[in-house]
C-alpha positions as CSV (number, residue, x, y, z in Angstrom):
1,X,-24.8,86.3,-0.3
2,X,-26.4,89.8,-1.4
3,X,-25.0,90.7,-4.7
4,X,-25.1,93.9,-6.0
5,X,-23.2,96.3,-8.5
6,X,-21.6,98.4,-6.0
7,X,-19.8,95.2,-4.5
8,X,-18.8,94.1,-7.4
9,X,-15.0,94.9,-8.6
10,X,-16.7,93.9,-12.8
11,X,-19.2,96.9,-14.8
12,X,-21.4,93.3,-15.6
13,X,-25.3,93.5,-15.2
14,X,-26.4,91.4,-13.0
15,X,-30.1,92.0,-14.0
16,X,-29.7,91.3,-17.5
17,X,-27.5,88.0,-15.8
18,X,-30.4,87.2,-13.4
19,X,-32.9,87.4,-16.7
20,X,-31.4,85.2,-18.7
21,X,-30.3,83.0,-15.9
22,X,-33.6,82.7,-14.0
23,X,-33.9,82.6,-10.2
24,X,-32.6,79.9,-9.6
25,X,-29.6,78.9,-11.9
26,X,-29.0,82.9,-10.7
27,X,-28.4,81.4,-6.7
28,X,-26.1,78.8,-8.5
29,X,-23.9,81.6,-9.7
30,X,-23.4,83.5,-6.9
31,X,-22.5,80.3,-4.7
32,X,-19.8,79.1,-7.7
33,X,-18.9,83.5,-7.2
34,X,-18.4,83.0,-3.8
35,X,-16.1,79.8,-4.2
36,X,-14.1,81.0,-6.8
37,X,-13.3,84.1,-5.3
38,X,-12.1,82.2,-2.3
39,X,-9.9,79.9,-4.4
40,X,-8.7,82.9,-6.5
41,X,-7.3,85.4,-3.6
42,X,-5.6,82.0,-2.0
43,X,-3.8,82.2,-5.8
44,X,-3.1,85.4,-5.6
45,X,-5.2,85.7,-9.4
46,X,-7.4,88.8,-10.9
47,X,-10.2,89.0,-8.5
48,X,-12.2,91.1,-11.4
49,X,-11.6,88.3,-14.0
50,X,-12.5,85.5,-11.9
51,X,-15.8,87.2,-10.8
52,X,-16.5,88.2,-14.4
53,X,-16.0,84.6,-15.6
54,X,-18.1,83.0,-12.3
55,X,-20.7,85.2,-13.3
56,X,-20.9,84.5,-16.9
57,X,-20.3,80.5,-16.5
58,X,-23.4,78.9,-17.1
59,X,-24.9,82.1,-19.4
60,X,-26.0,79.9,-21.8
61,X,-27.3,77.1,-19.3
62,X,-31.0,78.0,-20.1
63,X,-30.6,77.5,-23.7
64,X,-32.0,74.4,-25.7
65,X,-29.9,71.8,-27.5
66,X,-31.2,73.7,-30.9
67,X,-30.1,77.0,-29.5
68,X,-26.8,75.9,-28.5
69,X,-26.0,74.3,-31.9
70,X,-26.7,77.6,-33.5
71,X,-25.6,80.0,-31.1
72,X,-21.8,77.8,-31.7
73,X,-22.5,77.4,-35.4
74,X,-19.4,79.1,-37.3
75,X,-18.0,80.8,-33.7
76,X,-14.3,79.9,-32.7
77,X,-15.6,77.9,-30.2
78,X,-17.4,75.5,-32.1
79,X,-17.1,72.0,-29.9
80,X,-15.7,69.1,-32.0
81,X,-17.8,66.0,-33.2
82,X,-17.3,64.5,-30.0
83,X,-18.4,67.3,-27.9
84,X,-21.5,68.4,-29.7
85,X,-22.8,64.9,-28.9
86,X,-22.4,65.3,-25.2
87,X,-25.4,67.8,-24.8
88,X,-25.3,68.8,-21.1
89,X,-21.6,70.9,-21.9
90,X,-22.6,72.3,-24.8
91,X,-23.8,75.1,-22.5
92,X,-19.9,76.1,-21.7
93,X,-19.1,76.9,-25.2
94,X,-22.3,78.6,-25.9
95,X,-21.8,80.8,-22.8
96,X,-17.8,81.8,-24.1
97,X,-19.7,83.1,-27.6
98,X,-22.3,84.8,-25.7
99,X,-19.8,86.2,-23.4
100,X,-18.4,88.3,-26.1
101,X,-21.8,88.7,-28.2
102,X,-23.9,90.1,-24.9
103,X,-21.2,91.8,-22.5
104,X,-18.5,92.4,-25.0
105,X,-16.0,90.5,-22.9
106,X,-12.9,90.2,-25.4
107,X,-10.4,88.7,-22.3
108,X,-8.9,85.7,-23.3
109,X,-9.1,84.2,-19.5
110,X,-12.5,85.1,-18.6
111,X,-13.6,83.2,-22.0
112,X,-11.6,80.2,-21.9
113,X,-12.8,80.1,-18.2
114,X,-16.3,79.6,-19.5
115,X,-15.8,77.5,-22.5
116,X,-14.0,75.2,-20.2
117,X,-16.0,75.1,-17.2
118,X,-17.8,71.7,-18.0
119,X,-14.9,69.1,-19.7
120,X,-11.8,71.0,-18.4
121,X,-8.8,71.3,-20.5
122,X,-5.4,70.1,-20.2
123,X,-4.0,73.7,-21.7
124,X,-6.5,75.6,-19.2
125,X,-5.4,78.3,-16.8
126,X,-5.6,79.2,-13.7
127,X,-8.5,81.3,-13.8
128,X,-10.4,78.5,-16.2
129,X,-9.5,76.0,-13.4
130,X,-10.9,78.1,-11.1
131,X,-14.4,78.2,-12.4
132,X,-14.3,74.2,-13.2
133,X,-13.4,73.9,-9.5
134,X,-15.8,76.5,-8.1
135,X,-18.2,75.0,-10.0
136,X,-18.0,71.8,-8.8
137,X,-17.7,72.8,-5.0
138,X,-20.1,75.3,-4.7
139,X,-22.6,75.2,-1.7
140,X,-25.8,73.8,-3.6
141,X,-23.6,70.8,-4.6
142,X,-24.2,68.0,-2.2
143,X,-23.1,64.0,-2.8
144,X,-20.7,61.6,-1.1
145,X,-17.1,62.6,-0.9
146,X,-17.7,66.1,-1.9
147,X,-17.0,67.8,1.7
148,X,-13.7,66.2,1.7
149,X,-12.8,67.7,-1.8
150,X,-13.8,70.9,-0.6
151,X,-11.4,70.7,2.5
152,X,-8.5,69.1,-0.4
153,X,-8.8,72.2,-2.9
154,X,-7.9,74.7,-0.2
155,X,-5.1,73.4,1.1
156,X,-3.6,72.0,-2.1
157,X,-5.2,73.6,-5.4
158,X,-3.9,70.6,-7.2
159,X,-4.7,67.5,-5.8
160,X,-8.3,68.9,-5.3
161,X,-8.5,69.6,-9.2
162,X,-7.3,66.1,-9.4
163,X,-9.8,64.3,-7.4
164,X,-12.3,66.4,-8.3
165,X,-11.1,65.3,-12.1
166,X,-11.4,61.9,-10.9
167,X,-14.8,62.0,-9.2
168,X,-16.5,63.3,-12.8
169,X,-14.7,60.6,-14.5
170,X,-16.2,57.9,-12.1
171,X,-19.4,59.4,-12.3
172,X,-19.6,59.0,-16.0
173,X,-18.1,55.9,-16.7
174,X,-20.9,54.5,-13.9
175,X,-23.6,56.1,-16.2
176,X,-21.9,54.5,-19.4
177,X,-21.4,57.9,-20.8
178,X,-18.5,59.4,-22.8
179,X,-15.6,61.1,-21.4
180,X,-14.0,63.8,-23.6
181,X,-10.4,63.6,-24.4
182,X,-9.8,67.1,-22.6
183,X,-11.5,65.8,-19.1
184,X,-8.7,62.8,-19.8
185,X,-6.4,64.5,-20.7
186,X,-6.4,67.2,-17.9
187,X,-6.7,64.5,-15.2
188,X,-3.3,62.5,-16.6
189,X,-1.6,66.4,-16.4
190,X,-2.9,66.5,-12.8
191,X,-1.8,62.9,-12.2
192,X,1.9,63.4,-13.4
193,X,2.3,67.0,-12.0
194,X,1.5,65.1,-8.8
C-alpha cells in the first residue's frame, strides 16, 4: 500500500508519523489503515476520522514503560490501577494524549478510538471498534483461527468483534495474565447484543 498525503482524505504528517513510529511499526499502520477503512465504508462511518485514528493508534507504541507513565501522568486519560499494571496497553492511552499534544486532534472519536484500541471498552463507538478490530485483523497478523475472524467481521461487524473479544480473552487467561474489566465487559455487551 503506497501512502502518501495526496491520498489521504486527513492534513496528518505522515513523516513526522513514520519518525516516531519507525519503519516498521510504520508498515503495521498502514495494514490496520487499510483494514479499517474497509470496515468503515461497509459502516457507512467518517472515512477521514477513521484514517486519522488508524494512523495515530499505536503513536506511542515506541515509548518506554517510564515514558508512558509520564506522558499519562495528570492527562484525562490516565489508566486506572489496574491498567497501569498491564504494560503492553499503556501505549493506547499514551497515544490518545499525544494525539492531541503532537497533531492537535481535539475529536472525541478519533481519541477514544486510540485510547481504546488495546482493552476495548464496553461504551466505545463505532469508530473506536473499528481500530480495535482493524487492529487485530490486519495483514501482518498471522495465528490459528484468525482467517476465519477476518471472513466473520465482514459479513457481521458484530459477531467478528465478539470472537475476536473472545480470542484475546483466551489468549490471556492461557498466559495467566489479567484481563481488564473493559475487555470483559465489552465481550458480555457483544455476547447479549448477540
Amino acid at each position: 500500500m503506497t501512502l502518501n498525503k495526496e491520498n489521504l482524505a486527513s492534513n496528518l504528517d505522515l513523516e513526522k508519523i513514520k519518525a516516531l513510529l519507525g519503519d516498521e511499526r510504520y508498515q503495521h499502520t498502514k495494514l490496520v489503515l487499510e483494514s479499517a477503512l474497509k470496515l468503515a465504508e461497509q459502516l457507512g462511518l467518517d472515512l477521514k476520522k477513521v484514517e486519522t485514528a488508524a494512523l495515530l493508534h499505536d503513536i506511542a507504541k515506541s515509548k518506554s514503560s517510564v515514558e508512558l507513565k509520564e506522558i499519562l501522568k495528570n492527562s484525562k486519560w490516565e489508566p486506572d490501577q489496574l491498567e497501569a499494571e498491564i504494560l503492553p496497553v499503556l501505549h493506547a492511552p499514551a497515544g490518545a494524549v499525544l494525539a492531541e499534544e503532537i497533531f492537535g486532534v481535539n475529536d472525541p472519536e478519533i481519541l477514544e478510538a486510540i485510547r481504546f484500541h488495546t482493552l476495548g471498552h464496553p461504551e466505545m463507538g463505532k469508530i473506536a471498534q473499528v481500530i480495535y478490530a482493524a487492529d487485530f485483523i490486519s495483514e501482518d497478523r498471522d495465528f490459528e483461527g484468525l482467517d476465519e475472524i477476518r471472513i466473520e467481521i465482514e459479513s457481521d461487524f458484530e459477531l467478528g468483534l465478539y470472537l475476536i473479544t473472545t480470542h484475546i480473552m483466551k489468549y490471556q487467561l492461557e498466559r495467566k495474565n489479567f484481563i481488564h474489566p473493559y475487555s470483559n465487559d465489552f465481550r458480555n455487551k457483544l455476547l447479549k447484543e448477540k
